[in-house]
C-alpha positions in Angstrom: 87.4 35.1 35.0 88.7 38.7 34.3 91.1 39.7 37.4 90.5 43.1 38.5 93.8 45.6 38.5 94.1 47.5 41.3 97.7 49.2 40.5 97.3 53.0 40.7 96.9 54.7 37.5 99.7 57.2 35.9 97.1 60.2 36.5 97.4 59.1 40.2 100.6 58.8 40.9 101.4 62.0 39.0 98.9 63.7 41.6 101.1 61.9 44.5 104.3 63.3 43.3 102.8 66.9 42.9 101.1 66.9 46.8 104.5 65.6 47.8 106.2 68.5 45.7 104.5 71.3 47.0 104.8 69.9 51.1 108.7 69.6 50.2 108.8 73.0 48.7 106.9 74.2 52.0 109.3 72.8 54.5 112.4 74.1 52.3 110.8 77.7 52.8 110.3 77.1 56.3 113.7 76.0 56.6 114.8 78.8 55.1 113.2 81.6 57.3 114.4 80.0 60.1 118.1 80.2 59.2 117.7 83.9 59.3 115.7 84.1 62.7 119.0 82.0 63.6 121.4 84.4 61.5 119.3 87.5 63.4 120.2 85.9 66.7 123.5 86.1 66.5 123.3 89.6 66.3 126.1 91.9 63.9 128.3 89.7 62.1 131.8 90.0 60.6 130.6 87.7 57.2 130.3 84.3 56.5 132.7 83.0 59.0 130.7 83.7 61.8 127.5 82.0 60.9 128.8 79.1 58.8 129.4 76.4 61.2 131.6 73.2 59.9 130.9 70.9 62.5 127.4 71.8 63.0 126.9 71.0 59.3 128.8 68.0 59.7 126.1 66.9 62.8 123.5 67.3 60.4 125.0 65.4 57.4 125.8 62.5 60.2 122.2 62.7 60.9 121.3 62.7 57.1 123.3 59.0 56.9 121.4 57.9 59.6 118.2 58.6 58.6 118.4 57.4 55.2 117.4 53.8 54.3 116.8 54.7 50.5 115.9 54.1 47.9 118.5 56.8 47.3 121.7 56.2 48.2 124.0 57.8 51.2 126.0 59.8 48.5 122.5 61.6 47.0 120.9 62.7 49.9 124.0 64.2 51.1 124.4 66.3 48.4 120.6 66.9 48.7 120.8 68.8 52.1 124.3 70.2 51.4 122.6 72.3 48.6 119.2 72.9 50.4 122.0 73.9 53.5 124.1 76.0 51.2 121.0 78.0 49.7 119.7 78.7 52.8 122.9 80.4 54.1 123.3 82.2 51.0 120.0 84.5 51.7 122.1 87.7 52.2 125.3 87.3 51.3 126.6 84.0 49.7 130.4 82.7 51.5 133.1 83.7 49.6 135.8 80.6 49.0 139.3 81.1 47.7 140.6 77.6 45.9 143.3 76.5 43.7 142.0 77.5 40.4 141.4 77.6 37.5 137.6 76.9 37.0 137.5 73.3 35.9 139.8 72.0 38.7 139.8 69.3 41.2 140.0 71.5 43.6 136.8 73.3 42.6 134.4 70.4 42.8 135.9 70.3 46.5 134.9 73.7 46.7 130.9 72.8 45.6 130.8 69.1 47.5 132.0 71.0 51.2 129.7 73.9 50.0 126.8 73.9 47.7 127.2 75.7 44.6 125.1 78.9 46.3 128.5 80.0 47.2 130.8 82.6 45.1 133.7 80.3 44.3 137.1 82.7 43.7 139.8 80.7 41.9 143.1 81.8 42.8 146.3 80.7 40.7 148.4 79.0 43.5 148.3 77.4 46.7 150.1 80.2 48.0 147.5 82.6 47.2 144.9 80.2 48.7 146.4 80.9 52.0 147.2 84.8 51.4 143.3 85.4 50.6 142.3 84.0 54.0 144.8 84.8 55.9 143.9 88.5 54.7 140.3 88.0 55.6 139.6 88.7 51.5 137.4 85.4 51.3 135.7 83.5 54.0 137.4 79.7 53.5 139.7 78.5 51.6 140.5 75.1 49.8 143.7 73.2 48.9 144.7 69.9 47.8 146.3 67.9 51.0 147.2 64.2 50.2 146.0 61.5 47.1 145.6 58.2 48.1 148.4 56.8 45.4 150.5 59.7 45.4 151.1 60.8 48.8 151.5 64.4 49.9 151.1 67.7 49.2 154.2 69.5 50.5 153.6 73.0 48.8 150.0 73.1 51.4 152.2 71.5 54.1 154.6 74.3 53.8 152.4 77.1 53.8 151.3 76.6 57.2 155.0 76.6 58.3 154.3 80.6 58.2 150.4 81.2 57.3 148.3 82.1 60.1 145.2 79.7 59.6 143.2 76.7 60.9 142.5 73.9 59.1 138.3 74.1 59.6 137.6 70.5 57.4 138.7 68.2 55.2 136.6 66.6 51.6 137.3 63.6 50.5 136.7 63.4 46.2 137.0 60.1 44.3 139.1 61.0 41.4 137.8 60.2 37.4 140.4 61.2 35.3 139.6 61.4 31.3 141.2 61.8 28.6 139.8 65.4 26.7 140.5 66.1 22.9 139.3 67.1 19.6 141.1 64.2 17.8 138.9 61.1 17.4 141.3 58.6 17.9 144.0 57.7 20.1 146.5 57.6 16.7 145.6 61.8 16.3 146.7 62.8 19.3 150.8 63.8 19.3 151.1 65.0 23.5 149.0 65.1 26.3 149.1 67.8 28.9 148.1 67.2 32.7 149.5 68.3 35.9 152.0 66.3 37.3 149.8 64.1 40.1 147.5 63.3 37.2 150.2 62.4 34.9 151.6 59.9 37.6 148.1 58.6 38.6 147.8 57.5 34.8 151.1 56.1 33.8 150.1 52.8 33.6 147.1 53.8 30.5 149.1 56.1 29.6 152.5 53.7 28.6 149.7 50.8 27.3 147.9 53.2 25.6 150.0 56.4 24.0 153.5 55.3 25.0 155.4 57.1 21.9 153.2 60.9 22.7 155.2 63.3 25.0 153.6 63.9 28.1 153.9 67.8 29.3 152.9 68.8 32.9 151.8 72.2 33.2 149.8 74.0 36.7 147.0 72.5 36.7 144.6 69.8 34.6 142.0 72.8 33.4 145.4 75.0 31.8 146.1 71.8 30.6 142.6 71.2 28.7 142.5 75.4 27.8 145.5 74.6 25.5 144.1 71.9 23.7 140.5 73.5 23.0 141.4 74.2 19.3 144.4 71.8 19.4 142.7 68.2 17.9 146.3 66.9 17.4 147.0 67.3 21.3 144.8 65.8 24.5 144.7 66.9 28.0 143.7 64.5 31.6 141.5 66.2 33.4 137.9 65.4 34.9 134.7 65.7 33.5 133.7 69.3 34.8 136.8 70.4 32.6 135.5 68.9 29.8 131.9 70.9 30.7 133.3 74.2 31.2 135.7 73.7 28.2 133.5 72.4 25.7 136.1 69.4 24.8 135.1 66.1 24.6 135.9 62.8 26.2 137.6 60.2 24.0 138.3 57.6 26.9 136.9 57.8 30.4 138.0 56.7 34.0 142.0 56.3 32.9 142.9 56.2 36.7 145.6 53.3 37.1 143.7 52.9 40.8 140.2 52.8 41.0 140.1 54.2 44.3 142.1 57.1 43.5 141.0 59.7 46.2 142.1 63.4 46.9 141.7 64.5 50.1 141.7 68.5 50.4 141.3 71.0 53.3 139.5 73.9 54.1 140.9 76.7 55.7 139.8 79.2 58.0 140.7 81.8 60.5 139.7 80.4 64.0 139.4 77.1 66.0 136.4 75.2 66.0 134.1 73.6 68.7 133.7 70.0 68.5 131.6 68.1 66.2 131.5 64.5 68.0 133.8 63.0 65.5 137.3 64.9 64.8 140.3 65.4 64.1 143.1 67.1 64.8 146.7 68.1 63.0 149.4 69.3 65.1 152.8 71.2 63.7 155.6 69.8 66.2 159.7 70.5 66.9 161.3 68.7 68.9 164.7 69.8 70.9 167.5 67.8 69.6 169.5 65.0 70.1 168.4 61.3 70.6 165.2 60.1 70.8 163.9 63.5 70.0 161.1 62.0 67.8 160.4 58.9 70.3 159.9 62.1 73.2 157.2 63.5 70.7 155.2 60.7 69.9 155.5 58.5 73.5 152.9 60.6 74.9 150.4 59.7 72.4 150.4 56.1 73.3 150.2 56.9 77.0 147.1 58.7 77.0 145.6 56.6 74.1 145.4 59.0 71.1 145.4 57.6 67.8 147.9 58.9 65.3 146.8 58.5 61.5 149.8 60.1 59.9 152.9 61.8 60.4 155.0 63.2 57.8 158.0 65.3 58.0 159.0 68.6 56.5 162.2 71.0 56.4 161.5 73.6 59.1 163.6 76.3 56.7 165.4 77.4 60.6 168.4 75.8 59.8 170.6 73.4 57.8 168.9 69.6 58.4 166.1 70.8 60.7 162.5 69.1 59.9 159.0 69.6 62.0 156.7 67.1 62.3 153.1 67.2 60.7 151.1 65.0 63.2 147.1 63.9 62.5 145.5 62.7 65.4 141.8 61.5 66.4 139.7 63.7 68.4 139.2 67.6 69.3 142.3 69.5 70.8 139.6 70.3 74.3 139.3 66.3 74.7 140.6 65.7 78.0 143.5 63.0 76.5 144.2 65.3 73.7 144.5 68.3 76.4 147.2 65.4 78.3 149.3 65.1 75.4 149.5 68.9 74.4 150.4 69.7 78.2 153.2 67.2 77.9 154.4 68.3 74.6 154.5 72.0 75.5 157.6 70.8 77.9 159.4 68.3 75.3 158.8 70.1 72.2 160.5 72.7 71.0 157.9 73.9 68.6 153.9 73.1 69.3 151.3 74.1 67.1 147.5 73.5 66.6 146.7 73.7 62.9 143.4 72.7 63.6 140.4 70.3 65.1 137.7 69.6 62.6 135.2 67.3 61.9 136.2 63.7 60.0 135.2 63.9 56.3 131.2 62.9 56.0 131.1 60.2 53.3 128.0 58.5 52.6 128.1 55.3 50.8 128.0 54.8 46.8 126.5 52.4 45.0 129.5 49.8 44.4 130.8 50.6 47.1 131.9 47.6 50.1 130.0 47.6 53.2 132.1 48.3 56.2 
């Protein structure tokens, strides 16, 4: 006996996909002329500042993880909505966001996973200038490198707030690929290999097992690095594999990261405070008065009212010879009612109180490989 197949034929799944095509293109316009009844709301804005909201995009991308139950993983549908998000806001006028250029950079794929490529992405050629452009009120946001997870700190970003007048408005967490570019086709070609100086550290290890007699040149940034090589073959560059897109050089050797969880977290920078988002944190610029115990009188409040630090780090305040402030990351929004303890008491014990900014906890949805919490 012949069994019957009742599978659905190509021709009818094909159909499927098409009526669910045109219902998802529907919605997408309906979303979209809806964000300008809510852009026309707020009546006459300054620009993009005033009606891009970090944490309310953050509550929706919370919601996006929450919803999902795949078959596409945490990681795609975020980047899903962040682009339907970001081309919805960019109707009128696209956001204008300064970073640490140039085009190929780190720094820049930051830029597009906080934003959504419908943005007008302005590389700049230093941290420095980073902070200038929005302090100025040139761009809308800015972004900056911050901390890697095997190489610590920043301190050029942590310096610039010293004087810059900005708020930190959110933070992006990027898993870092680095790859080796060049036009020679074998490791025995290549003579040096330029990088920037984090990369060349996060690849030491490869680097000695792999090319241990080529010189190793830092220079400002891994894209200058992989401009120079472009018509080089006897020379490489580390960089990741946008670089190699927008430069046209290939990838000999892939993922050369001593750490496989090599992570870069950066910020985005702004001109005001933000209202809270649910989940958030907060990064405080503190001086306390000397003599003993000055740091103990700084931090003892913390415990009292039960705010969580997750990181301190100290830099030279420039006010005097052996003077340091204190950069202080806590959990939860400056207007939380223990967080509003702590600042009262530190306001009579510091010498120096500072809130760089409250903003919402990097969204990260989970990849696949990743370890379930």
């Amino acid at each position: 006996m012949v069994e019957s197949n009742n599978k659905p034929g190509l021709d009818e799944i094909r159909q499927r996909i098409d009526s669910l095509d045109t219902q998802i293109q529907k919605l997408i316009d309906q979303r979209a002329r809806i964000a300008l009844e809510v852009r026309a709301s707020k009546g006459t804005l300054d620009g993009g500042v005033d009606y891009y909201r970090p944490e309310r995009e953050a509550q929706v991308l919370r919601a996006v993880i929450e919803r999902n139950h795949g078959p596409l993983n945490d990681s795609v549908m975020l980047r899903l909505f962040r682009e339907i998000m970001s081309a919805c806001l960019a109707q009128q006028e696209p956001l204008k966001i300064a970073y640490l250029g140039p085009e190929g950079t780190f720094t820049q794929q930051a830029v597009y996973r906080q934003f959504g490529h419908s943005v007008q992405a302005i590389p700049q050629r230093s941290i420095e200038d980073v902070f200038l452009q929005v302090q100025g009120g040139e761009v809308d946001f800015g972004v900056v490198p911050v901390e890697n997870s095997t190489q610590g700190m920043v301190t050029h970003t942590l310096d610039m707030f010293l004087n810059a007048e900005v708020k930190i408005c959110a933070e992006v967490e990027l898993r870092i690929h680095q790859h080796l570019l060049t036009q020679a086709r074998s490791l025995g070609g290549i003579e040096r290999v330029y990088a920037h100086a984090q990369s060349l550290a996060q690849c030491k290890h490869w680097l000695k097992a792999n090319l241990p007699e080529v010189e190793t040149i830092a220079v400002s940034s891994n894209a200058e690095a992989v401009r120079r090589i472009r018509s080089t073959p006897e020379a490489a560059a580390i960089a990741g594999r946008h670089a190699a897109e927008v430069y046209n050089v290939p990838v000999l050797f892939g993922n050369i990261e001593d750490h496989v969880d090599n992570t870069t977290r950066f910020l985005v920078l702004g001109r005001k405070l933000l209202e809270p988002s649910g989940d958030d944190k907060t990064t405080l610029l503190v001086a306390g008065q000397d003599g003993p115990g000055a740091l103990f009188r700084l931090l003892e409040p913390l415990a009292r009212h039960g705010v969580n630090m997750n990181r301190i780090e100290s830099r030279p305040s420039r006010q005097g010879r052996w003077d340091y402030v204190f950069f202080i990351d806590v959990d939860g929004h400056y207007s939380d009612e223990s967080l509003g303890g702590v600042l009262a008491e530190l306001e009579g014990e510091a010498r120096m109180v500072r809130i760089l900014g409250s903003y919402p906890r990097a969204v990260l949805g989970r990849m696949p490989g990743d370890q379930q919490a």
